[in-house]
N, C-alpha and C positions, 0 to 999 in steps of 0.2 A: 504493500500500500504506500501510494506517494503521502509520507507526514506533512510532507511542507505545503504540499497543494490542500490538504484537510485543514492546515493550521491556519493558511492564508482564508480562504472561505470564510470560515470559520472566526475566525477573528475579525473579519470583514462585517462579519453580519451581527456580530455581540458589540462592533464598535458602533451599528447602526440604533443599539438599543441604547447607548446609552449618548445619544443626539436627541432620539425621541425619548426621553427620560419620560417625560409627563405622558404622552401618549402611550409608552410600554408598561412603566410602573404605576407611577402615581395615580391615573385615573384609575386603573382597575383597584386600588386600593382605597381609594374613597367610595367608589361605590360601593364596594362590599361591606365596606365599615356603615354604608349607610340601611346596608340589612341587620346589621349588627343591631344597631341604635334600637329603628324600627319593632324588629322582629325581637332581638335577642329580649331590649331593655322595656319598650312600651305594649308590645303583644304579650311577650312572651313571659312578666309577671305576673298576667293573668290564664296563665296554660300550666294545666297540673304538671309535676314532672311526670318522664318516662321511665321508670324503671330504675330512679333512684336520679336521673340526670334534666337537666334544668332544659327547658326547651330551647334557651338561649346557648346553650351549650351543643344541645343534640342539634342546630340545622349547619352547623362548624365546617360539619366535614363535607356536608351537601354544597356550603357557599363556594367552600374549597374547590371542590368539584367544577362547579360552575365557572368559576373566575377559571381554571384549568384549561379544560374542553375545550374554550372559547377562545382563550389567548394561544394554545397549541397550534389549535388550527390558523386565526387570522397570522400569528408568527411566520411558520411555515409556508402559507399559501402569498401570503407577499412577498415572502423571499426569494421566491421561485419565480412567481410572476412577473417581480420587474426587471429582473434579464429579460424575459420575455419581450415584455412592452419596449423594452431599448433596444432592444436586438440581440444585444450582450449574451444572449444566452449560444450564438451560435459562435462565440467567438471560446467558450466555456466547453464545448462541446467538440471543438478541433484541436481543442489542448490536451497533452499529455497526461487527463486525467480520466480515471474510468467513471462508472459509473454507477459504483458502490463507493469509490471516494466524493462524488456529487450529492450523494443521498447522504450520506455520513455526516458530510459540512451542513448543508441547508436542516437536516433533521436535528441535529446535536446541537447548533445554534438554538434552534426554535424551542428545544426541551430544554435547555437548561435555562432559556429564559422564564419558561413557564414553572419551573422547580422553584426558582429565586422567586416568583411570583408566588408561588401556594406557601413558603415557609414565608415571605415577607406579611403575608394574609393570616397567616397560623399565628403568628408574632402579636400582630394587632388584634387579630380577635382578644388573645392571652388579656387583652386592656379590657373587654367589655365585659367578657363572660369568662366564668372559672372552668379552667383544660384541665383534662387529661388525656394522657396517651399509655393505653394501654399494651399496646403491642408497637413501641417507635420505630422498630427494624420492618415489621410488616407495613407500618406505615409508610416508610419509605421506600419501599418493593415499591407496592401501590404508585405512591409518588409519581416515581421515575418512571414504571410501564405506561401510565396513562399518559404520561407527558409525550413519550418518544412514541404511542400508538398513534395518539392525536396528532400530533407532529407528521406524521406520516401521511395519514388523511390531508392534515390542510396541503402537503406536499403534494399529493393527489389532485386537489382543489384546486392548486393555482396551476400546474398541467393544464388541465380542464377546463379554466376559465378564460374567456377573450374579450374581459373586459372590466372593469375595477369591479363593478356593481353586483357583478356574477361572486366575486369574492367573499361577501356580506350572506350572499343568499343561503345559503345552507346554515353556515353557523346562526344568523336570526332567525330563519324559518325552520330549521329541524332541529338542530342543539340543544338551543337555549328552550323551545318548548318540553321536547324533550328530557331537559332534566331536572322542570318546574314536574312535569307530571312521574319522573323518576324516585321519590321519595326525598327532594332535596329539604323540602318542611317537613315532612311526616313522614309515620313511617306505613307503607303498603298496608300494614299487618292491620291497620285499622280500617281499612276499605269493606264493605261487603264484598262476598267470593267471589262472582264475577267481575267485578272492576279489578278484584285482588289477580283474578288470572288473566285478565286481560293485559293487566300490569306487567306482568313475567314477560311479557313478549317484548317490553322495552327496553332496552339493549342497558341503559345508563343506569337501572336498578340493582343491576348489579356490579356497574362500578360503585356506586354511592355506596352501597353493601357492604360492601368489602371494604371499603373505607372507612366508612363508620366503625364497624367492627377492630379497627385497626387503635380505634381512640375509647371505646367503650365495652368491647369484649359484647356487645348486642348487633344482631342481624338481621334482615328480611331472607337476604336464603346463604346458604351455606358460604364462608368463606373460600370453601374449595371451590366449589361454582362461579364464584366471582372470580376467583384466580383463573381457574380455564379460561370465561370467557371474554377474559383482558387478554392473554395468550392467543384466544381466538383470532379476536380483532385484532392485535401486532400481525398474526400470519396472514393473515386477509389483504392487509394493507403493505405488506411486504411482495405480497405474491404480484398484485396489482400494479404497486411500483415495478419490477421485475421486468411485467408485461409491457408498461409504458415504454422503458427504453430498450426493451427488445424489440417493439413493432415499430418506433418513434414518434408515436401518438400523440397529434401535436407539437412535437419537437422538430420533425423533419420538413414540415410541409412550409 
């Protein structure tokens, strides 16, 4: 593997994070702090606990979640993208680098922004609501696979998209619903049984799952099940990457 073509990338695009400081950190950390307030401080005095944990506590690892998913993907799929839109990608593409060191740089950028982002977000919650972490090494399995699955996806995403606005569309329109109706506030288990099995079929319940469980030792389904299918989706998105620059899907045309 070429290190220095990884490290140039790579460094390229962590230097581009902290130009947009307010746009990569700071926003997403004020909004979340503003579920915090809301939910943690003015709802969530009035919401019995769960199973010993303060509702302000229990939605931590869901907001975690959320601010994750969604800075993965927008990370990744711009990074990719504006070579695109410049051109630049094809000047990327007759270099001397392959294209498991292309995916490595643009992915490993994007996830570790989004890492710095859920521990700077874990940090400040620790200010509203009282933490625990009950499993920190499972927590940060977690962590890091969701970061570099999503990462992958928005990688995919900016491929895919030919045009800024196409960028936005998946992560507002499937994501973020997606992981309001995930167990990000509640947890499934209180749904009646058909909404409850309806529920199963959404993919983020059982990242939220497994995550939670990481800070509470409590679950909607098994941690082993949420580990498979974060595994799942890394191979999904792997395979598909794969495909991309084997057929040059967008890339070549």
């Amino acid at each position: 593997m070429n290190i220095h073509a990884v490290r140039a990338i790579y460094r390229f695009e962590m230097a581009r994070t902290w130009r947009t400081l307010m746009q990569s950190i700071i926003s997403p950390v004020i909004s979340t702090s503003l579920y915090f307030v809301v939910f943690g401080a003015a709802i969530g005095s009035r919401i019995p606990e769960s199973q010993g944990i303060s509702y302000g506590a229990f939605i931590v690892p869901g907001l975690i979640m959320l601010s994750l998913l969604t800075q993965s993907i927008s990370n990744a799929s711009f990074g990719i993208y504006f070579p695109k839109f410049t051109g630049t990608i094809y000047e990327l593409l007759s270099a001397p680098v392959s294209y498991l060191e292309i995916v490595v740089s643009y992915v490993g950028a994007a996830a570790t922004k989004s890492i710095i982002l859920g521990l700077i977000i874990l940090a400040t919650a620790g200010l509203f609501v009282p933490l625990q972490v009950a499993h920190p090494w499972w927590m940060i399995l977690f962590l890091v696979l969701t970061s570099v699955t999503f990462s992958l996806f928005g990688f995919i995403i900016g491929i895919w998209a030919d045009g800024f606005e196409k960028l936005q569309v998946i992560p507002l329109l499937v994501i973020t619903p997606l992981t309001f109706l995930g167990g990000s506030f509640y947890s499934i288990d209180i749904l009646p049984p058909f909404w409850r099995t309806l529920a199963l079929f959404n993919p983020v319940v059982y990242l939220i799952s497994g995550f939670r469980w990481s800070f509470y030792g409590m679950a909607d389904v098994s941690v082993g099940v949420s580990l498979a299918m974060t595994l799942g989706f890394l191979a999904l998105f792997m395979a598909i990457v794969a495909w991309i620059f084997k057929t040059g899907y967008r890339l070549k045309a």
